[in-house]
C-alpha positions in Angstrom: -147.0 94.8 64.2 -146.0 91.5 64.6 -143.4 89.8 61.8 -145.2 86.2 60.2 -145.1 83.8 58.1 -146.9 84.7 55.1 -149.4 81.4 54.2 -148.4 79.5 51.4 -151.7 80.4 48.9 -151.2 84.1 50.0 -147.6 84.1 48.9 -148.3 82.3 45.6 -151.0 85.5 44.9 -148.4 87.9 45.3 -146.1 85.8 43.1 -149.0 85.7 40.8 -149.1 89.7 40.6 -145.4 89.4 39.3 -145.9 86.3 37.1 -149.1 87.0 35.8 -149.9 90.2 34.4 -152.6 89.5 32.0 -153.7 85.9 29.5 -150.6 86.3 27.5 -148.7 86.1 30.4 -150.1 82.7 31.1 -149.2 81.7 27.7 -145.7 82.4 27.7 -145.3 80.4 30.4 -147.1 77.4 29.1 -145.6 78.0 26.1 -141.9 77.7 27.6 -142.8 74.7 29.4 -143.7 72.6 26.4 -140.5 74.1 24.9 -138.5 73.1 27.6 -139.9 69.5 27.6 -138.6 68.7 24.0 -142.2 69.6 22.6 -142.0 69.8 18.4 -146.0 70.5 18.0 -147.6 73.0 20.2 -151.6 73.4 20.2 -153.0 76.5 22.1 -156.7 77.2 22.5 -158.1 80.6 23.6 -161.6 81.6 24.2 -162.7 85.2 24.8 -159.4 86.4 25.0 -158.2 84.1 27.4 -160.5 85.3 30.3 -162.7 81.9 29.6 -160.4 79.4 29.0 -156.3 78.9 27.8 -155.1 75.4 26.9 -152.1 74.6 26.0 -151.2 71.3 24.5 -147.7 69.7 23.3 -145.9 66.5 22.7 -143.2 66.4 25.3 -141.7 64.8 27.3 -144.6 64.6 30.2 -144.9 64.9 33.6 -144.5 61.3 35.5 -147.9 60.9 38.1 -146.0 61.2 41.1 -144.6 64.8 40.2 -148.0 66.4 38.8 -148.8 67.3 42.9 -145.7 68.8 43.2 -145.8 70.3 40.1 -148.0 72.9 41.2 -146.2 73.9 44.3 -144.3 76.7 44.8 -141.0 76.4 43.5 -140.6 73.3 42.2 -138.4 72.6 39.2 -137.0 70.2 36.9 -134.5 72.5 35.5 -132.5 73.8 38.3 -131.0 71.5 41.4 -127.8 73.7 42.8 -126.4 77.1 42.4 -124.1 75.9 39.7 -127.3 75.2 37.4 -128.3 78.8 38.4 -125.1 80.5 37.3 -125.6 78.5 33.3 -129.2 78.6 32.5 -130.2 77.2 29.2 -133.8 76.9 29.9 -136.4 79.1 29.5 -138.2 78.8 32.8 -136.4 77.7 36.0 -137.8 79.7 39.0 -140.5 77.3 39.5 -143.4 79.5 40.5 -145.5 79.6 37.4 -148.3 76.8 37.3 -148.4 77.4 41.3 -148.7 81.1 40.4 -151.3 80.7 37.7 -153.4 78.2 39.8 -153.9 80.6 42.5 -156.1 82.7 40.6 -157.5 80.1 38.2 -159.0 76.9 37.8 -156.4 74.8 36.6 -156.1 71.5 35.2 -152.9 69.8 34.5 -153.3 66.7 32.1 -149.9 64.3 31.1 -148.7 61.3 30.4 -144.6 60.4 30.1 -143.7 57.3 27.8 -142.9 54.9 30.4 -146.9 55.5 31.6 -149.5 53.3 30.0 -152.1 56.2 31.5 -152.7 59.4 31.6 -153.0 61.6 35.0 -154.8 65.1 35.5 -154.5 66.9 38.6 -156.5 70.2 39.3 -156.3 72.9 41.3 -158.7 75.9 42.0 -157.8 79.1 43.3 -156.6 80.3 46.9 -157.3 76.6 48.8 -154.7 75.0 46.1 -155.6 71.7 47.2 -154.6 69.3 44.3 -156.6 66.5 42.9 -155.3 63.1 40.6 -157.5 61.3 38.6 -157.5 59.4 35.5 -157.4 60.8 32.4 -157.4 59.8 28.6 -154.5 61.5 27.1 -151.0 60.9 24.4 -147.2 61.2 25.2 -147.5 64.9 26.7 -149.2 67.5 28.6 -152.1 69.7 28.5 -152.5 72.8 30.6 -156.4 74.1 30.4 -156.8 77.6 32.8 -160.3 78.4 33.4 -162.1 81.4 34.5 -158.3 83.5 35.1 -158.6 85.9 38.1 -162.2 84.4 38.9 -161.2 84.8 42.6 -159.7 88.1 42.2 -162.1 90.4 40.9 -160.2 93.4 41.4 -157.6 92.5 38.8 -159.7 91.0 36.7 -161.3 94.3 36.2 -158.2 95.8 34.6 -158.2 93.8 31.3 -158.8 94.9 28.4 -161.1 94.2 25.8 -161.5 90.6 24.3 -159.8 91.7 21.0 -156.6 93.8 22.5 -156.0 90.6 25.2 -156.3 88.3 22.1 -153.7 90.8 20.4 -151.0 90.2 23.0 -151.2 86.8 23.1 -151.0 86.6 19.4 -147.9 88.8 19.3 -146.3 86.9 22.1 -147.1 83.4 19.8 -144.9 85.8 17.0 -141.6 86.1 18.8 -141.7 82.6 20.5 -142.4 81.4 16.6 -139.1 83.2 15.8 -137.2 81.7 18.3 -138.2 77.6 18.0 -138.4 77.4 14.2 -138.6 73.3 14.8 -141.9 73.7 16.9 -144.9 74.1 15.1 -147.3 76.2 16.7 -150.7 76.5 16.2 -153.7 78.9 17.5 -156.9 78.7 18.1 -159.6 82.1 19.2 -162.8 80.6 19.7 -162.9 77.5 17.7 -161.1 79.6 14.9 -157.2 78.6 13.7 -155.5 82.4 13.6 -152.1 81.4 13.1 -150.5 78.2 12.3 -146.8 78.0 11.9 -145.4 74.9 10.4 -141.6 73.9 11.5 -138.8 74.9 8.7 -135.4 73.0 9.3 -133.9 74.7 5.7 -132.9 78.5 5.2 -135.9 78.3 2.6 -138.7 77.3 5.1 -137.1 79.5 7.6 -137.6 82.5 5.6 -141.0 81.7 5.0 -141.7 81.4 8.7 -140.1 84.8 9.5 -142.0 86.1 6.6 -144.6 84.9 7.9 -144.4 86.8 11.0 -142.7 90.4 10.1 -144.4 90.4 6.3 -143.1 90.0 3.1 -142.3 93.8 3.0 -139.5 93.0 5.6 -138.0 90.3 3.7 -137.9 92.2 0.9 -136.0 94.9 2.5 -134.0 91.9 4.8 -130.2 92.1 5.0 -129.1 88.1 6.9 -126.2 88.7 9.5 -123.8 86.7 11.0 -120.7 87.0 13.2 -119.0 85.0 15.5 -116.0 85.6 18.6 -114.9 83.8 20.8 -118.2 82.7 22.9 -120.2 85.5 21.0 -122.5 84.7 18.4 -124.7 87.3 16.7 -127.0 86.3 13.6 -130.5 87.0 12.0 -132.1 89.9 9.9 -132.1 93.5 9.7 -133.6 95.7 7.1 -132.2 98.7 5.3 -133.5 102.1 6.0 -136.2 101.5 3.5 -137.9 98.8 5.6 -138.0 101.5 8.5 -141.4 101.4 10.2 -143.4 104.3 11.8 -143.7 102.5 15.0 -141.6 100.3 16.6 -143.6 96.7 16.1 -140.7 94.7 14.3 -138.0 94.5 16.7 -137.4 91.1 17.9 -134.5 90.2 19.7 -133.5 87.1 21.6 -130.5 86.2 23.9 -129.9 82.2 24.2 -133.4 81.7 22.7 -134.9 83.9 25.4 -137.0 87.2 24.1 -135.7 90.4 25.6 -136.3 93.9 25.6 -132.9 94.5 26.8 -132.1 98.5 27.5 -128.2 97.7 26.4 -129.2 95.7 23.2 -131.3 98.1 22.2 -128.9 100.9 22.8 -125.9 99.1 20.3 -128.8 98.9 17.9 -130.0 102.3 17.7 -126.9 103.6 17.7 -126.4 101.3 14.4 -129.0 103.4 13.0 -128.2 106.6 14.3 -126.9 107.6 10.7 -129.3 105.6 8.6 -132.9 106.9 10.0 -134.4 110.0 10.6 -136.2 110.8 14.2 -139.7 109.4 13.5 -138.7 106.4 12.0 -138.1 102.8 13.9 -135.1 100.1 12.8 -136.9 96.4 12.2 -134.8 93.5 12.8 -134.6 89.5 14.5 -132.0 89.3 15.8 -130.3 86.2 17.9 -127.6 86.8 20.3 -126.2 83.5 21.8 -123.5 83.9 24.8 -121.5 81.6 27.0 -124.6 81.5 29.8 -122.2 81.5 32.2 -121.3 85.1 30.9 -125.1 86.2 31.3 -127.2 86.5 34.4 -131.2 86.2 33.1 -132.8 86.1 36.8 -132.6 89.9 37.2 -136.4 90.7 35.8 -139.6 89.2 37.3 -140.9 88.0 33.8 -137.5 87.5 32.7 -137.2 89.9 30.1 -133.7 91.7 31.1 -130.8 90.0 31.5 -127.3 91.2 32.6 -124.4 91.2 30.8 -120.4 90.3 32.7 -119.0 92.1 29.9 -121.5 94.7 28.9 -119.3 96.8 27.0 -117.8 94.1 24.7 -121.6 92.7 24.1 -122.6 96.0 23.3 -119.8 97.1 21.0 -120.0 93.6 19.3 -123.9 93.7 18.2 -122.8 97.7 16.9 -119.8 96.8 15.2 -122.1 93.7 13.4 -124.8 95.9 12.4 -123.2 98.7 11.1 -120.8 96.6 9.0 -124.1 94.9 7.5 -125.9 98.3 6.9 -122.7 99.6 5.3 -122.4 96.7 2.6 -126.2 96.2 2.2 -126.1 99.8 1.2 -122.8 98.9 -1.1 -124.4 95.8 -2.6 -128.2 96.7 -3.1 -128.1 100.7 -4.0 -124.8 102.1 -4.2 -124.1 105.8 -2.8 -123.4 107.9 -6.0 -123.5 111.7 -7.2 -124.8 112.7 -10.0 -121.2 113.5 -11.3 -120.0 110.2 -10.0 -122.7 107.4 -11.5 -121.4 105.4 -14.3 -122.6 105.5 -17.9 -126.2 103.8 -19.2 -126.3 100.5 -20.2 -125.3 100.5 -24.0 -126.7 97.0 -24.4 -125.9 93.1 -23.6 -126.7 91.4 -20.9 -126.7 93.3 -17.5 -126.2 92.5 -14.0 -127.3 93.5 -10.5 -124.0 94.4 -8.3 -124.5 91.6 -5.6 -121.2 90.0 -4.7 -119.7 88.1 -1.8 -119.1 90.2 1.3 -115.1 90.3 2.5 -114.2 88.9 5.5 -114.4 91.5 8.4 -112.2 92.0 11.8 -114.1 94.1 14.3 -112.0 95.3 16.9 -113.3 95.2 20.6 -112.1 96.7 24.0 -111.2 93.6 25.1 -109.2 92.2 21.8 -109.0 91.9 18.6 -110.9 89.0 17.1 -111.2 88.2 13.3 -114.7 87.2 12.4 -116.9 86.9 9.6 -119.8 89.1 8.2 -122.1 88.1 5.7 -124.5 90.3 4.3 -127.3 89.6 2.0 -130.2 90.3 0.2 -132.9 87.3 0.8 -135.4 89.2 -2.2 -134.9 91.0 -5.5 -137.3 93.4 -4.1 -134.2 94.5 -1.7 -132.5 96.4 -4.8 -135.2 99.5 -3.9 -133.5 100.0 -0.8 -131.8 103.9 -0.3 -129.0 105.0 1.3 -128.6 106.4 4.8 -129.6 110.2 5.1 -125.8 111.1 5.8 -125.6 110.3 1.7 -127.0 112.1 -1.0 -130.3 111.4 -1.8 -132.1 110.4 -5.2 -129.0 108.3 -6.6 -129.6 105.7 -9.5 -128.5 102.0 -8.7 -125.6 100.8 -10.2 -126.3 98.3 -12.9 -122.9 96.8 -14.4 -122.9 96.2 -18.0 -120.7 93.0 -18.3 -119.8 93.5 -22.3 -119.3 97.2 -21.7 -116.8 96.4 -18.8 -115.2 93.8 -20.3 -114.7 96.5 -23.6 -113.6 99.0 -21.6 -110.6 96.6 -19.5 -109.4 95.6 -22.9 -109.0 98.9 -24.3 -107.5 100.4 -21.4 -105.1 97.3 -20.5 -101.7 99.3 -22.0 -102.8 101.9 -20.1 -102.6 99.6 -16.8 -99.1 98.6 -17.8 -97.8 101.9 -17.3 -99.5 102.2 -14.4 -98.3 99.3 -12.8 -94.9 100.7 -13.7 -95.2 104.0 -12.3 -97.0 102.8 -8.9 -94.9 99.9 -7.2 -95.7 97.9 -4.4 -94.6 100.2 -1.5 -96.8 103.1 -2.7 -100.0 101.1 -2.1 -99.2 99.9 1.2 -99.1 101.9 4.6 -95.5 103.1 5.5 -95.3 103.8 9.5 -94.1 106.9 10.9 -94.6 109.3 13.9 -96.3 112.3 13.0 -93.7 114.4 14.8 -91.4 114.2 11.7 -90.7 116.8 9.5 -92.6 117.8 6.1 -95.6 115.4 7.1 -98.2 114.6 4.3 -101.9 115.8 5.1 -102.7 112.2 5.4 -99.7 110.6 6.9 -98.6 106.6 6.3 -101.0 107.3 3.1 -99.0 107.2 0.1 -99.7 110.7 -0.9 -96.7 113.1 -1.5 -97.3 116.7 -0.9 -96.3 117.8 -4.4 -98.5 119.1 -7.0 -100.2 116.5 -9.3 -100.6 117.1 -13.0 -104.3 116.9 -12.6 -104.4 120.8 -13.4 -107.2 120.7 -15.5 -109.3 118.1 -13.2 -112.5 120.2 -11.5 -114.7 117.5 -11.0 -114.9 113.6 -11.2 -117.4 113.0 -13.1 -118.6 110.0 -14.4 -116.9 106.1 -12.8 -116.6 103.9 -16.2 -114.5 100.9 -14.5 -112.1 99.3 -11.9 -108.6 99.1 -13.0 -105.7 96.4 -11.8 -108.5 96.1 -8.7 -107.4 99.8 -7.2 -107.6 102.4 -9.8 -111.1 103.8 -10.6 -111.1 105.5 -14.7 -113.6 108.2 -14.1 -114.3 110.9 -17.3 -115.6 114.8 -17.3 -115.6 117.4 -20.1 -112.1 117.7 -20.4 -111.6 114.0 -20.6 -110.4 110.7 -18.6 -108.6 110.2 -15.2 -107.7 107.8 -12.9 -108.2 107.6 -9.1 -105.8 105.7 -6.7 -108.6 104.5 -4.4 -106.3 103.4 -1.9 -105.2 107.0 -1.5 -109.0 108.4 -1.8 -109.7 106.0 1.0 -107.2 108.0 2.7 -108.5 111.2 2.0 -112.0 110.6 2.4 -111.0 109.7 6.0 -108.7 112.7 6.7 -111.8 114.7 5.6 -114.2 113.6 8.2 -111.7 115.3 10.6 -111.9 118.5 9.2 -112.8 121.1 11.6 -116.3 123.3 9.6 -116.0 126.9 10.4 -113.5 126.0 13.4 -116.5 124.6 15.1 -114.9 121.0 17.2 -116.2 117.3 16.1 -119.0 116.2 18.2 -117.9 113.4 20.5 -120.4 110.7 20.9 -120.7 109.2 24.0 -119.9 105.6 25.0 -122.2 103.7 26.6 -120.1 102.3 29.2 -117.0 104.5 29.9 -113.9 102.5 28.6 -111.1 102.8 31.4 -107.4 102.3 30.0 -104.6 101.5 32.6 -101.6 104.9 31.8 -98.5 105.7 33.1 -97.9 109.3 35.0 -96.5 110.5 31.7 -99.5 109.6 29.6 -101.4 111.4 32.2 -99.1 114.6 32.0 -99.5 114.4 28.4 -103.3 114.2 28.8 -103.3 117.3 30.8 -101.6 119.1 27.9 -103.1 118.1 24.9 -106.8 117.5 26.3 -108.4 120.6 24.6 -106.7 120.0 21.7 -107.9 116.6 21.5 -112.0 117.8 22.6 -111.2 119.8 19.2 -111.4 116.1 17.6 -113.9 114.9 19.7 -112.1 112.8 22.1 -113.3 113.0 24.9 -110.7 111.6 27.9 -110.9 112.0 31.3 -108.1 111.4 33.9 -108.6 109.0 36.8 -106.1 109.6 39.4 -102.3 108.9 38.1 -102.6 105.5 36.9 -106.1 105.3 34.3 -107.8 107.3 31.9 -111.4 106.7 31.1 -112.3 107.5 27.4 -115.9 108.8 27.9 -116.4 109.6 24.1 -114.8 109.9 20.2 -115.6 110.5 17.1 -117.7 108.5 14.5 -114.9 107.8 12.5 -113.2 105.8 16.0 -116.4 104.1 16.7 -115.2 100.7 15.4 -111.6 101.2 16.6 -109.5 99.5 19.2 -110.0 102.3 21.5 -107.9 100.5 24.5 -104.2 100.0 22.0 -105.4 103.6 19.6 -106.0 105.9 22.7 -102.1 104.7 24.5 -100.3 104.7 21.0 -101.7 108.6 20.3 -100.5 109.7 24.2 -97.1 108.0 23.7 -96.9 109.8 19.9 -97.5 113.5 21.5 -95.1 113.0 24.5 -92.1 113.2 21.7 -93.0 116.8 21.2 -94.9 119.6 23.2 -95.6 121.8 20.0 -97.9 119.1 18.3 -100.7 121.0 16.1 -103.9 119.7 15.1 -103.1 118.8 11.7 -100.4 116.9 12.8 -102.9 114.8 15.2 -105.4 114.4 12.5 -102.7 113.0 10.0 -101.4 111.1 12.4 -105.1 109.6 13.8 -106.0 108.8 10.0 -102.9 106.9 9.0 -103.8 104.2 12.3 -107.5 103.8 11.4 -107.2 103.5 7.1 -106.2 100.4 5.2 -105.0 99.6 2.0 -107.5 97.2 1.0 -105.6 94.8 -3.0 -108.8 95.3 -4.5 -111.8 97.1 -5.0 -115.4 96.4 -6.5 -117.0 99.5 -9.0 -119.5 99.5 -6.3 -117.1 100.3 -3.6 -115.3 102.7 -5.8 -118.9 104.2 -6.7 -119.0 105.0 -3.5 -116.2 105.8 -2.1 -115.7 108.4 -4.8 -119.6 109.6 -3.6 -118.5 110.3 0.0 -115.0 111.9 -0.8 -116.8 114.7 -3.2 -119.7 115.0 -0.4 -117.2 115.3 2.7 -114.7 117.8 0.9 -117.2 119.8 -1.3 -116.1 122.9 -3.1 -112.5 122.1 -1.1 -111.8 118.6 -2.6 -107.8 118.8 -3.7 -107.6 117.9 -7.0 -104.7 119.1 -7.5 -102.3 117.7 -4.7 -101.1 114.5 -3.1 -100.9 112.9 -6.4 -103.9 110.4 -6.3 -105.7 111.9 -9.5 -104.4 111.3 -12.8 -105.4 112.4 -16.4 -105.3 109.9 -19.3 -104.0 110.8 -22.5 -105.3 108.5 -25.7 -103.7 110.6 -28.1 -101.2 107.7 -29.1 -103.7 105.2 -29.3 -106.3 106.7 -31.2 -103.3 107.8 -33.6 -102.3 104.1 -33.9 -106.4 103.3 -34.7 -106.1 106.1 -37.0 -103.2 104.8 -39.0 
């Protein structure tokens, strides 16, 4: 057959089989034009699902009478001119083919009038002939978009829509996640004469809630945890919920990149992941979430309806949204229900005035492959009703929340502050902090650069925790059982909880979890010798490396515990640590591993101890060591009830 020219209203139909899928498609076009022309007040009117008739109304900026013609032509565009405005899109639309697209199977009408016009212009256009025609028209600053009778002239398509009620449905869902996007437009809809939704613009956080509340239900609000990180050209903030405002289905997961909705595959793999520890199978993460890159860093033309984008830096997008999420999970769990055992829960309130645990979040440095940024997480609770959220399934279940009794722990700091005296004497400076050392030396501590000694403690009658009373000089938990009071060093628990999640169960290896995107790490020959040598040992931990040539190793997978680490300096320091000796063990490696990724943090909340001391007892069991590395200590009051007594 003979190659041609395909006819200009022919090529606009196929372009309309991309473009427009069903009515809501039409909206969201419409939609993003008025955004994209300044519009603050956007009107859209459907009848009978949007078969009958879709207008569209704002307050923009207009379209001058000498463009409305060529507004309808095949791409033609106000918001691209060279290959340079291609590369940085800011826009929404920018191809240019949808009101040329939508025309050729409609009856279209485009009304508008710009500022500098003392009249209004309409043109029309009606299916496959596309011939344009201008008249007058009555009409304020703005434009109005009406399509009639959609897929009139193709009857074939017009076969495969659905019922009036599910095409209504899409276009009201696609109104929900442009509403979360523009919270300055106000936005109102219209089925059949009726108002359906109307959402007023909110410029405070207040109104903003509202609006998003407004959208996802109060139920997600209650359950909201606000988010927000920044580096470098990356921004990340919204709302995501703790695992108690996990849906069956997944109908709350909005997610926008440079104000553009997306059902990005990678996005949505760095959130699941987030919540791979937090939900069980059947259940669905809810979030809004806005992700705002340098658009010369993103490509957004890759999808037909422009719902993928592509990412020049996948990995560090992707580890960036993970790292953000799972730090906000961890310290809404922290701040709004507290992971504690039964043994480790402090006492009932006694009376006074109580108070909810909800403090400011510390400042936060994720680590990416590409550096090593500081940033800033803040985590919140937006409602009261987000103190019924529970804690991931990797916890214990069914553990009170923490309610602080301020006279009680004020009581207890003054009785006990001769206590922290001595212990201020008997702990100096050095012992808190992290010493650095190879763990090829000799007579290496189980948790090495930890400041626990490998001599017996005098904890010899200590079998259990038991009960977390209060925070002492900001790093020593006082904790009472049956046989009477201790103190921790949380510093060195910290250290021990983390040594623990390398233990090896039953001999059985630690389950590497795949990266998404292979990490490749530039290596000398050595490193690669030493690679070949250790690698089984290190698949015992659940690193997974893989040798590329002589001169790069790809790290295809660790451990959770190395999820947030700086994978590309950790990975180089640990091959350069087991060149210095070829009879390295595993308990060496582990020690060694956990001194790099724990750190002495000056101070610690009773929450944080709460549940730090809940996750050492549930990661070391039966086998927690009470009774070495000298981070348990028992209190003896003898002297000071004597004194009372006297």
């Amino acid at each position: 057959m003979a190659i041609k020219i395909l006819p200009a209203r022919l090529a606009n139909q196929i372009a309309a089989g991309e473009v427009v899928e069903r009515p809501a498609s039409v909206v969201k076009e419409l939609v993003e034009n008025s955004i994209d022309s300044g519009a603050t007040r956007i009107d859209v009117d459907i009848e009978k699902g949007g078969s009958k008739l879709i207008r569209v109304r704002d307050n923009g900026s207009g379209i001058e009478k000498d463009e409305l013609g060529l507004a309808l032509s095949r791409h033609a565009t106000s918001k691209i001119h060279s290959l340079d405005d291609l590369e940085a899109i800011l826009s929404l639309g920018f191809r240019g083919e949808a009101l040329a697209s939508i025309s050729s199977v409609s009856r279209l009408t485009l009304t508008s009038r710009t500022a500098t016009q003392a009249e209004a212009w309409a043109a029309y256009a009606e299916g496959r002939d596309m011939a344009v025609q201008l008249t007058p028209a009555a009409h304020p600053i703005g434009t109005t978009v009406e399509v009639v009778d959609l897929f009139f002239n193709t009857p074939a398509r017009r076969k495969f829509l659905r019922t009036e009620k599910t095409e209504f449905s899409h276009i009201d869902e696609l109104l929900k996640r442009i509403a979360l996007s523009c919270f300055s437009v106000s936005i109102t809809l219209r089925h059949n004469g009726k108002v359906i939704r109307q959402y007023r613009s909110a410029k405070t956080d207040l109104q903003i809630e509202k609006r998003v509340a407004a959208v996802c239900g109060n139920n997600f609000m209650d359950h909201a945890v606000a988010i927000e990180l920044n580096h470098d050209d990356l921004k990340l903030k919204g709302w995501i919920t703790t695992p108690d405002g996990a849906r069956s289905q997944s109908d709350l997961q909005y997610c926008y990149v440079n104000g553009r909705m997306m059902r990005d595959k990678l996005i949505n793999h760095a959130i699941r992941q987030s919540y791979e520890n937090a939900l069980r199978p059947e259940q669905f993460a809810t979030y809004v979430l806005f992700i705002e890159v340098d658009p010369h860093q993103v490509d957004v033309n890759v999808h037909p309806a422009k719902h993928e984008v592509r990412f020049h830096h996948a990995r560090l997008v992707h580890d960036f949204i993970y790292q953000a999420l799972s730090d906000a999970l961890a310290q809404s769990i922290e701040l709004v229900k507290p992971s504690v055992s039964k043994s480790a829960y402090a006492t009932e309130p006694v009376g006074g005035d109580d108070y909810s645990v909800r403090e400011s979040v510390p400042v936060h440095q994720p680590q990416h492959a590409s550096s090593n940024p500081s940033a800033n997480t803040q985590a919140w609770d937006s409602s009261p009703g987000a103190a019924r959220s529970s804690s991931p399934v990797s916890y214990p279940s069914s553990r009170p929340s923490s309610i602080v009794q301020k006279k009680q722990t004020d009581a207890y700091r003054a009785l006990f502050e001769p206590l922290t005296s001595v212990a201020d004497e008997e702990c100096d400076d050095s012992e808190l902090g992290v010493v650095e050392q190879g763990f090829m030396e000799q007579d290496v501590p189980p948790v090495s650069q930890s400041p626990m000694e490998k001599h017996e403690s005098s904890a010899i009658n200590i079998t259990d925790l038991g009960k977390a009373l209060t925070v002492i000089q900001d790093v020593y938990l006082l904790m009472q059982n049956a046989q009477g009071c201790h103190l921790v060093d949380l510093n060195k628990a910290e250290a021990l909880r983390v040594q623990g999640q390398f233990n090896l169960v039953d001999g059985v290896m630690l389950k590497a979890q795949p990266l998404l995107i292979p990490l490749n790490i530039p290596m000398s020959a050595e490193d690669i010798e030493t690679l070949t040598t250790y690698q089984n040992l290190l698949l015992t931990l659940g690193i997974e490396l893989t040798a590329r040539g002589k001169s790069s190793v790809m790290v295809m997978g660790v451990p959770q515990p190395l999820r947030k680490q700086n994978l590309q300096q950790l990975i180089p320091d640990l091959l350069s640590e087991l060149q210095k000796d070829q009879n390295v063990e595993l308990p060496l490696i582990t020690q060694w591993i956990t001194s790099k990724i724990v750190v002495s943090k000056p101070k610690y909340r009773l929450s944080e101890a709460i549940q730090l001391v809940a996750e050492l007892e549930q990661i070391w069991g039966a086998y927690l060591p009470y009774h070495q590395y000298n981070w348990i200590q028992p209190v003896n009051f003898s002297e000071s009830i004597a004194a009372l007594q006297s």
